[in-house]
N, C-alpha and C positions, 0 to 999 in steps of 0.2 A: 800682639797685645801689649809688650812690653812699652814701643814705642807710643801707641794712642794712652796710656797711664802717663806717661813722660810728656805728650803734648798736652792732655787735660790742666795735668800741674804745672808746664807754662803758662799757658791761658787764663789757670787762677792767679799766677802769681801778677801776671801783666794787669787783670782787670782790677785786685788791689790797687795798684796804682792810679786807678782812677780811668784807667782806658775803655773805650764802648766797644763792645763788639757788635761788628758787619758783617752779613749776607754778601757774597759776592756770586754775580753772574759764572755759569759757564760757559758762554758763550758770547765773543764779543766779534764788532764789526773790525774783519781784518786789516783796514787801512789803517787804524790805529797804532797798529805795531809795524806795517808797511814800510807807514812815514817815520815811523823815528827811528826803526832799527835799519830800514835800507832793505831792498828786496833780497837781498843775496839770507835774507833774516826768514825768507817764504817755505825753505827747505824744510825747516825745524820745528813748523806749524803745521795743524791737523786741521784744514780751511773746507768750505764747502760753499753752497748757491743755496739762498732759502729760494722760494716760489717765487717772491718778485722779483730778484735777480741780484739779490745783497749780497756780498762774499763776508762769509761768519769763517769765527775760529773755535777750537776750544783754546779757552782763556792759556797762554805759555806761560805767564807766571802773575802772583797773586796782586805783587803789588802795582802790574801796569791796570788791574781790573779795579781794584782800590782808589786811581787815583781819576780813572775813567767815570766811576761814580761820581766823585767829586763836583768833577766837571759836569757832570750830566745834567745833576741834580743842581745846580747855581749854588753850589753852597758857598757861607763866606766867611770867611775869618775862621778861627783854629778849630781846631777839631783831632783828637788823641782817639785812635779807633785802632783793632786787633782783628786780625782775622786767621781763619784755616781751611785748609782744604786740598785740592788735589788740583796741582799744573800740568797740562799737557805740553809734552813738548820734546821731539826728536831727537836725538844724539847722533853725531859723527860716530861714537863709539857704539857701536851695534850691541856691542856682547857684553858692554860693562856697564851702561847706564840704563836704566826704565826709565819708559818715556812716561810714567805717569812721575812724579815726584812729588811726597804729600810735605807743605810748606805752615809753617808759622807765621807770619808777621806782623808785627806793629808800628807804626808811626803817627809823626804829630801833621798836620796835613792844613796847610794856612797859617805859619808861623807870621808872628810879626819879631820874633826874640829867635832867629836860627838859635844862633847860641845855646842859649837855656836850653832850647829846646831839644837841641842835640846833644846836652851834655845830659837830658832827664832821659834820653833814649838809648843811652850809652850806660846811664846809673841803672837802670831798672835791667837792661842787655845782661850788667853784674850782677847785680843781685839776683835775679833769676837763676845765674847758674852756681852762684853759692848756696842758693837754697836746697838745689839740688845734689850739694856734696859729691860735685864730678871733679876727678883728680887734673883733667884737662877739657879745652873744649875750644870752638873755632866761633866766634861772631863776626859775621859779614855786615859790617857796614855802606848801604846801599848809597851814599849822596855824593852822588857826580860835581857836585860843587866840591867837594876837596879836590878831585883830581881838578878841576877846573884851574881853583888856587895853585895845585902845583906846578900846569902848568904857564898860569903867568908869571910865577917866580923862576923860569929857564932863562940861560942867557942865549935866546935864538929869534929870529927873524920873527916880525909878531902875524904875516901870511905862514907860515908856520905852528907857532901855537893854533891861531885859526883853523887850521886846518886838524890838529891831532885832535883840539874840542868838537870838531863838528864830527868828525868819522873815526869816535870814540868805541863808540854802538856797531862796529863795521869790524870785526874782529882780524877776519886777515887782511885786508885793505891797512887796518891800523898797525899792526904789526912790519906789514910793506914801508907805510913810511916811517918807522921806526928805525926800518934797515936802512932806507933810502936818507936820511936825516944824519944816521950813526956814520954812513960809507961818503956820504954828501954826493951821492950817485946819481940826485935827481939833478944835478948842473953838469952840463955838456960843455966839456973843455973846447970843442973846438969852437962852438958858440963863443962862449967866452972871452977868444981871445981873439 
């Protein structure tokens, strides 16, 4: 109980701000999450067949269902929307995570001003947990475009960055060439020479 009081008083405090709140599906077509997160992503999803032979999921997390809408619908231009509800979605960790995990979130969706835009999702992120008088607290900021930025500012081969952008989403794969990058183990001395 405590927490559904705690997520209520987000969700007022975010739609002060001016943000709409969304309905989201539970249930999406799983090549959605497929193709962006890479098969090895199939484990961690609760997938099934409807009757004509569609492979559905329950939705893994809120804001891939968020932005699937988006898309669906043709929408255009900005859009400041909130949402809540309950992700499904597996753990490697059997005994310490629930697979269901109930989630907040908000974003601005068709920016033409990232900036602003991220700097009002980042004000409101604060003020929301000062309202709430918490001694501490963690905000996950979800936009792959920073890591993006950071990595073209590396000083490394740019088939390299290439590569760490695309199989970002690939967790131990990305991790692989983290080492493989770090040890430079993916170049074969005898080739080489």
């Amino acid at each position: 109980m405590k927490s559904k009081n705690l997520s209520d008083k987000i969700l007022r405090s975010i739609k002060s701000k001016g943000f709409k709140y969304i309905q989201l599906p539970s249930v999406i077509e799983t090549n959605h999450i497929v193709q962006r997160s890479g098969e090895s992503f199939r484990k961690f999803i609760f997938s099934f067949t409807d009757q004509s032979g569609n492979e559905l999921c329950l939705r893994p997390d809120l804001t891939i269902a968020s932005c699937l809408r988006y898309l669906k619908n043709n929408l255009k231009g900005k859009e400041k929307i909130f949402y809540s509800g309950q992700a499904y979605r597996k753990s490697q960790n059997k005994k310490k995570n629930s697979i269901i995990r109930d989630q907040v979130g908000f974003e601005i969706i068709g920016s033409q001003n990232e900036k602003n835009d991220d700097k009002e999702i980042i004000n409101t992120s604060l003020k929301s947990l000062k309202n709430f008088k918490y001694s501490s607290g963690t905000i996950t900021i979800g936009n792959v475009e920073i890591f993006n930025l950071l990595i073209s500012k590396l000083d490394i081969p740019k088939r390299w960055k290439l590569r760490l952008s695309r199989h970002f989403w690939r967790e131990d794969y990305f991790n692989d060439l983290l080492k493989r990058l770090e040890t430079n183990s993916d170049v074969d001395p005898t080739i080489v020479e």
